[in-house]
C-alpha positions in Angstrom: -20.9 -8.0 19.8 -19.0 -7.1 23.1 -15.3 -8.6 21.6 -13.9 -5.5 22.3 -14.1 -3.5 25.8 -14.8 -0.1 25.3 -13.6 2.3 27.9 -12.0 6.1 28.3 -9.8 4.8 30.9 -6.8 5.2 29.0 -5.1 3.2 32.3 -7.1 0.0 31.8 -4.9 -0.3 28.1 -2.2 -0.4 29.6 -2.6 -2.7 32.4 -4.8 -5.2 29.3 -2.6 -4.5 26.3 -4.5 -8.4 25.1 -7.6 -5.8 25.0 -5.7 -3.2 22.4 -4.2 -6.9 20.8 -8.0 -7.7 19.7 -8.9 -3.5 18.0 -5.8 -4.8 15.5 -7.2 -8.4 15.0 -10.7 -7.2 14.7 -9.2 -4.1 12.2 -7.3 -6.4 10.7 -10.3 -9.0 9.5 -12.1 -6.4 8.5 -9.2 -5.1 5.8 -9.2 -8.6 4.6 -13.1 -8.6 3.7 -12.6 -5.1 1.7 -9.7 -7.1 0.0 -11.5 -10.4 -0.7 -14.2 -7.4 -2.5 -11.2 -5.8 -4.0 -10.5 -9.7 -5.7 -14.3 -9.7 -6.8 -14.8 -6.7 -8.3 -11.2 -7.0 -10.2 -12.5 -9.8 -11.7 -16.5 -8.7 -12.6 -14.4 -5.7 -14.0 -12.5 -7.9 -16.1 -16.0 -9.4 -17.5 -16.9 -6.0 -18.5 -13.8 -5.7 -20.1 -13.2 -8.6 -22.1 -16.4 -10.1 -21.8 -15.6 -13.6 -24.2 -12.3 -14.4 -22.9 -11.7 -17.6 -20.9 -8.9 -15.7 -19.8 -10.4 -13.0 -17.2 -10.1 -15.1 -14.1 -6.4 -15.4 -14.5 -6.9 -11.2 -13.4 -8.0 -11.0 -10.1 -5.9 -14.5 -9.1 -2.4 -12.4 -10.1 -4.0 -9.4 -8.5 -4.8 -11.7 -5.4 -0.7 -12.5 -5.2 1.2 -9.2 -5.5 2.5 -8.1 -2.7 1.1 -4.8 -2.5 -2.3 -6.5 -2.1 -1.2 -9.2 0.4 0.3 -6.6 2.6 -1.9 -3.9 2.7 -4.7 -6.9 3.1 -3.2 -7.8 6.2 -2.6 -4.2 8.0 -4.8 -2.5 9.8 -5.1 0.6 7.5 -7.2 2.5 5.3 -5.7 2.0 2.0 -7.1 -1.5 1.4 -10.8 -0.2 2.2 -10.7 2.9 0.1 -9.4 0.9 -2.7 -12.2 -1.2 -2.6 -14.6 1.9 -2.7 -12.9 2.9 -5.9 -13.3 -0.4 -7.1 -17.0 0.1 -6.7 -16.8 3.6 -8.0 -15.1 1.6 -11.3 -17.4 -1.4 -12.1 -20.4 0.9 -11.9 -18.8 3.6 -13.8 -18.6 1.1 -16.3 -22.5 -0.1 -15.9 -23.3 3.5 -16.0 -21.3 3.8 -19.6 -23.9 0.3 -20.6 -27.2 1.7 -19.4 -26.5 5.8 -18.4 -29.1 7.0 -15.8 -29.5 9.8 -13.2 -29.4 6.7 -10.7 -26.3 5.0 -11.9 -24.3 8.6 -12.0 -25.7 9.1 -8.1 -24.6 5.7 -7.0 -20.7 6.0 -8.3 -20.9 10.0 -6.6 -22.2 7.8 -3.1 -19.3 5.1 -3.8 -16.7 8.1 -4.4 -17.8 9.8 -1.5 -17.5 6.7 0.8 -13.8 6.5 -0.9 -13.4 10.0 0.1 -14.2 9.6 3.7 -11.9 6.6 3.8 -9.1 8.3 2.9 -8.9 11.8 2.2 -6.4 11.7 -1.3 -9.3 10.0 -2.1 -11.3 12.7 -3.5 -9.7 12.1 -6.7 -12.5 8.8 -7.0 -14.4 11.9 -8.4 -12.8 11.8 -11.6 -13.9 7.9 -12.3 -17.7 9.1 -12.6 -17.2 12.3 -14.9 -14.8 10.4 -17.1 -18.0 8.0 -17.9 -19.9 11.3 -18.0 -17.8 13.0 -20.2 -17.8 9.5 -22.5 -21.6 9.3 -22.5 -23.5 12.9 -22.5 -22.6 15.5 -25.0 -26.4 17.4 -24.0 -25.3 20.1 -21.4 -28.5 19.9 -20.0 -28.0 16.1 -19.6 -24.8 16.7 -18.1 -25.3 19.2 -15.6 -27.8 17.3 -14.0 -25.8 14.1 -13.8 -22.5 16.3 -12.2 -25.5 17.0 -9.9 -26.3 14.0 -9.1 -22.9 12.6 -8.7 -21.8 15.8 -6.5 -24.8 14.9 -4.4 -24.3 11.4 -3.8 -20.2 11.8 -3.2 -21.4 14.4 -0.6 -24.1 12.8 1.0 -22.2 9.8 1.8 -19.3 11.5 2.9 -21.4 13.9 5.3 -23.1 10.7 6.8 -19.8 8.4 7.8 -17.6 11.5 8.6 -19.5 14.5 10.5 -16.2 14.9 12.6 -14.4 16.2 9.6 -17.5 19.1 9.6 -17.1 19.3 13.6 -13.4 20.0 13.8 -13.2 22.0 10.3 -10.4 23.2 9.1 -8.5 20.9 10.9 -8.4 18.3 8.8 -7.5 20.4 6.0 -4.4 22.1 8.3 -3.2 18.8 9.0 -3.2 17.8 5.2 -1.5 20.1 4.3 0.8 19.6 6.7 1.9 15.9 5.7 1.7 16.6 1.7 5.1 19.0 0.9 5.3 19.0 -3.2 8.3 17.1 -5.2 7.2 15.6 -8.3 8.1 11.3 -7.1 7.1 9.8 -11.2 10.1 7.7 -10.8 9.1 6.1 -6.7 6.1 5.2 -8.2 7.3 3.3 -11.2 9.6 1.6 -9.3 6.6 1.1 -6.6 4.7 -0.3 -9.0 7.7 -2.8 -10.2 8.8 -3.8 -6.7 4.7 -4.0 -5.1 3.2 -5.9 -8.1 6.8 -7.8 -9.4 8.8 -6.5 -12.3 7.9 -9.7 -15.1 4.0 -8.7 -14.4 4.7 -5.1 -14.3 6.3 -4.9 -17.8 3.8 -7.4 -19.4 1.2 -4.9 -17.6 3.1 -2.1 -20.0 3.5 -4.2 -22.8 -0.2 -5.0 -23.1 -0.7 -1.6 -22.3 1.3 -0.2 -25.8 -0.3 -2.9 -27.9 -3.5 -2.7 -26.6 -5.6 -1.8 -29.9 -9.2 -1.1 -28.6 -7.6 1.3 -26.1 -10.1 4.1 -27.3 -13.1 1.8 -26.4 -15.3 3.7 -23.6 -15.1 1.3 -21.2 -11.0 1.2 -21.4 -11.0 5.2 -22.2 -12.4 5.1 -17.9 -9.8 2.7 -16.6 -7.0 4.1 -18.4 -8.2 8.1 -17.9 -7.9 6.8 -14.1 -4.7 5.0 -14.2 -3.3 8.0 -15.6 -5.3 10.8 -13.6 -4.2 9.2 -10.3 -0.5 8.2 -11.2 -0.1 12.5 -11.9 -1.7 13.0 -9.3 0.3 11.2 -6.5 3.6 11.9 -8.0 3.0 15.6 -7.1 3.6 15.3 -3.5 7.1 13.9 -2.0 5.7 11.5 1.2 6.2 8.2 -0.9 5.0 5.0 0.2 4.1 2.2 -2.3 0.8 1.4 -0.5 -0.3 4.8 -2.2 -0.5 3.7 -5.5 -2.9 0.8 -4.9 -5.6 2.4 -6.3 -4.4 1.9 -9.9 -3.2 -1.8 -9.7 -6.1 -3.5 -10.3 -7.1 -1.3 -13.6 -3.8 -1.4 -14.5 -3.4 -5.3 -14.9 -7.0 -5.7 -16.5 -5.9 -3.7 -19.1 -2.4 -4.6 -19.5 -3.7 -7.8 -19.9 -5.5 -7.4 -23.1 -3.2 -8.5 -25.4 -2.2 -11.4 -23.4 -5.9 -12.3 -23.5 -6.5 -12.6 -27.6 -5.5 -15.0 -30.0 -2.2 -14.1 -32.1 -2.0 -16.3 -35.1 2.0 -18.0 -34.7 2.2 -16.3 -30.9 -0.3 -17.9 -29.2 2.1 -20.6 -27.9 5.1 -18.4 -27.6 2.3 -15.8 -25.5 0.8 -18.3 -23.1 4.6 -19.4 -21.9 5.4 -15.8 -21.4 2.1 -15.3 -19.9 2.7 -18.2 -17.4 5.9 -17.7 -16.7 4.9 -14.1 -15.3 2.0 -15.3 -13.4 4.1 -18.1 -11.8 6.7 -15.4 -10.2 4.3 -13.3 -9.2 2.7 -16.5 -7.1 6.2 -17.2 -5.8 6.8 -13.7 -5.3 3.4 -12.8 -3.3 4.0 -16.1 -1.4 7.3 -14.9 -0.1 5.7 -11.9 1.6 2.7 -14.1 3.1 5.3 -16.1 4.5 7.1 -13.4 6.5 3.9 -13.5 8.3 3.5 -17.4 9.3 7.1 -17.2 10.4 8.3 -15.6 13.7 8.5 -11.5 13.6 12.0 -10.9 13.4 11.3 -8.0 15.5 10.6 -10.6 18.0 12.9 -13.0 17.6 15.7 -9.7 18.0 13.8 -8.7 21.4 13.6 -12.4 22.7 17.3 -12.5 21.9 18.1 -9.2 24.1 16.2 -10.3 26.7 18.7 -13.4 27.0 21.9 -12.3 26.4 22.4 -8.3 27.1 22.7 -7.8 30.8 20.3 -6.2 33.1 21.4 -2.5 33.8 23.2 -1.9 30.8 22.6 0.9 28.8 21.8 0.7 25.2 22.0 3.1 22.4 19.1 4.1 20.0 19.2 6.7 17.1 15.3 7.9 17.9 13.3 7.5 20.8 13.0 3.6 20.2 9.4 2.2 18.8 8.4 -1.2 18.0 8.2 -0.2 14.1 11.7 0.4 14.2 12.8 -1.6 16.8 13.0 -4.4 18.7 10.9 -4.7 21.8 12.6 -5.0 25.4 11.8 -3.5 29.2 12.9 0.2 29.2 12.8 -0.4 32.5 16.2 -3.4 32.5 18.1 -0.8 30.3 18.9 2.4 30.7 18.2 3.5 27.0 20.7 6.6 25.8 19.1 8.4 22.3 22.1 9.6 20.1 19.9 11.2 17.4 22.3 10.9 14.2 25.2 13.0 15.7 28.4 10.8 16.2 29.3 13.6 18.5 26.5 12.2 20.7 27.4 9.0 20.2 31.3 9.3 21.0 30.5 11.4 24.6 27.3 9.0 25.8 29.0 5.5 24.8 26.1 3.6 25.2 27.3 0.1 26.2 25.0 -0.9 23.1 23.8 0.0 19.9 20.7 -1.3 18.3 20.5 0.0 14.3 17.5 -1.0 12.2 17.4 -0.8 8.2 14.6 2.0 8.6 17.6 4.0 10.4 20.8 3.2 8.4 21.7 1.9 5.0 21.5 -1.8 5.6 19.6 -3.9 3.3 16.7 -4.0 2.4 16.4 -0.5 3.3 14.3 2.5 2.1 14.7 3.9 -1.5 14.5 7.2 -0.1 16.4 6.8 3.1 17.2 10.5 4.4 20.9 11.5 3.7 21.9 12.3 7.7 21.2 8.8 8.3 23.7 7.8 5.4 26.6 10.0 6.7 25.9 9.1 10.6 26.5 4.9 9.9 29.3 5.8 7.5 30.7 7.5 10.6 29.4 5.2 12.6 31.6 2.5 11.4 34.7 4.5 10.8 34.3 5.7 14.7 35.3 1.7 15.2 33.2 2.1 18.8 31.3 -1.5 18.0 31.8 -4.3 16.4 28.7 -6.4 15.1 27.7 -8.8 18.0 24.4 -9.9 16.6 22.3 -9.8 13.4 18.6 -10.2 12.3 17.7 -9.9 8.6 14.8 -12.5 7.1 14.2 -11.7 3.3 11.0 -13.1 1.2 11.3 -16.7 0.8 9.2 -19.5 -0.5 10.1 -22.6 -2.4 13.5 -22.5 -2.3 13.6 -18.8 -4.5 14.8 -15.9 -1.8 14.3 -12.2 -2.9 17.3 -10.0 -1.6 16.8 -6.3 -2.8 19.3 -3.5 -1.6 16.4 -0.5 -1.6 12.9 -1.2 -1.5 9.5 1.1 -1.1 9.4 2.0 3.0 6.4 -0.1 3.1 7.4 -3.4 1.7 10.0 -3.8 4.7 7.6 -3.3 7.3 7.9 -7.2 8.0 11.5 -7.5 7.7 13.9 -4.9 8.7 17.3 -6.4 8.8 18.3 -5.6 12.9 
């Protein structure tokens, strides 16, 4: 459609940063279509589910308002799309467990595939269409063919959007394995789940999850085989990031849901306040986040405010080569910028005349749960050295009607839009 200039001229990027500006706007609308399909099928899942409740559209709108989903929906990343493949994979797992066919079993292998090839963890979407396999054939010659014609699809789909992964093999692989050391992380991810989707919605998730008596029914056998599958599964390796356990927040709210969507003689009041209660703080909650985005980067606003009050040919002091992720902008070309690493030995011979520290460097809130222990000891020395004193500070927590969330420690990824500075 010609709204982005191509070019290999690495120089014209540059010299037209607006032109890189519109690859993240462009990537960026595109995530939020795979989210608005995330919203859909959460809630046609939901039908399936509990297919006489009033009570299945409440689903995908607290699904819709958790930040996990109104982040990643608004980042130019994979995680939102290959959700939505899985979410594909899901709904027609579940068709295939109504009507089982050869056809049904080859479309959720094509829908895992395409969730493969967004994302390579990915390949774990397998398990959705043998679970409604395993739930549906007990004839071995039935079942082989069908793990044929799942394998078939899942590869067929992925060879036709990724051929560079066949081109440059084993690449890919090498550099898998090199971001995916093993630690077992159960614990990140609970608290992941607790921080990304709010704890009152979390814990009513787990609550309707222990009462939930038709949990052996197929069709909740396949979302909860999932839930669990993948949980185990990305708890294994020790890169944590909340945005990794998307793919089992919308199965896990339809069915934590269930009990909150039957009638409990003497409850039913008592239930709905709780229910509403939960569903208003997560609205509050999720609209806290959106707002970080209507409201000035404080990245920005920290850059604007260097720009106008540190003088030109200073020096200032960075812990890492500085980065707009970390950082706030300004011209490397006003300040002579002196890296420290985290060694106070550097620090105390260089002297920078500043020092800029972000919460992704140092123990200032909201900073990362699993923020690396060198960084700890270097601000603890960092203050006692008594080089600096504070001149300026940026910090904007989640706020919307009048209710501010302040958290100490939070999931890397939920402080992306508001590092204190």
């Amino acid at each position: 459609f010609k709204i982005i200039k191509l070019t290999k001229d690495l120089e014209f990027y540059f010299t037209h940063p607006e032109e890189i500006g519109k690859f993240y706007i462009a990537g960026r609308i595109i995530t939020t279509f795979y989210a608005i399909g995330v919203i859909i099928l959460s809630y046609l899942i939901a039908k399936k589910i509990y297919q006489k409740s009033q009570k299945a559209f409440l689903i995908p709108i607290v699904i819709s308002f958790t930040p996990l989903i109104i982040l990643n929906s608004s980042y130019m990343y994979a995680d939102i799309p290959g959700l939505f493949w899985i979410m594909l994979c899901l709904y027609y797992s579940l068709k295939t467990l109504e009507n089982p066919s050869y056809k049904n079993f080859f479309i959720t292998g094509v829908f895992s595939g395409l969730a493969l090839g967004t994302k390579i963890p990915l390949f774990t979407s397998i398990f959705i269409p043998f679970i409604s396999l395993i739930l549906t054939y007990k004839n071995m010659r039935k079942f082989i063919t069908s793990t044929i014609y799942i394998v078939g699809g899942a590869i067929l789909s992925f060879s036709i959007t990724n051929p560079y992964f066949f081109i440059t093999f084993p690449s890919p692989i090498i550099e898998l394995k090199q971001h995916t050391p093993l630690s077992f992380s159960g614990k990140f991810y609970l608290n992941a789940l607790g921080y990304g989707i709010g704890w009152p919605i979390f814990i009513l998730c787990l609550i309707g999850l222990f009462l939930n008596q038709k949990i052996l029914e197929k069709k909740r056998i396949l979302l909860l085989g999932w839930t669990i599958f993948y949980f185990l599964f990305i708890s294994v390796f020790s890169k944590n990031y909340a945005r990794y356990i998307l793919p089992i927040v919308p199965p896990l709210i339809v069915l934590g849901f269930d009990i909150w969507t039957r009638k409990i003689e003497k409850l039913n009041s008592f239930k709905n306040v709780i229910l509403w209660i939960c569903i208003l703080h997560t609205f509050i909650y999720g609209m806290s986040y959106k707002m970080l985005f209507i409201k000035e980067n404080i990245r920005t606003e920290a850059g604007v405010w260097i720009k106008e009050n540190l003088p030109a040919g200073g020096s200032i002091g960075v812990t890492e080569v500085p980065w707009q992720f970390q950082m706030p902008p300004f011209d490397y070309y006003m300040y002579r910028v002196v890296v420290t690493g985290y060694n106070i030995e550097n620090l105390k011979k260089d002297q920078p005349d500043f020092f800029i520290l972000s919460s992704f460097q140092v123990p200032v809130p909201p900073y990362p749960m699993r923020l690396q222990k060198e960084r700890v000891k270097f601000y603890k020395d960092f203050i006692e050295s008594g080089l600096y004193v504070e001149i300026k500070k940026f910090e904007k927590y989640p706020s919307f009607a009048g209710i501010t969330f302040r958290f100490k420690t939070l999931p890397e990824d939920l402080i992306y839009l508001n590092p204190s500075i």
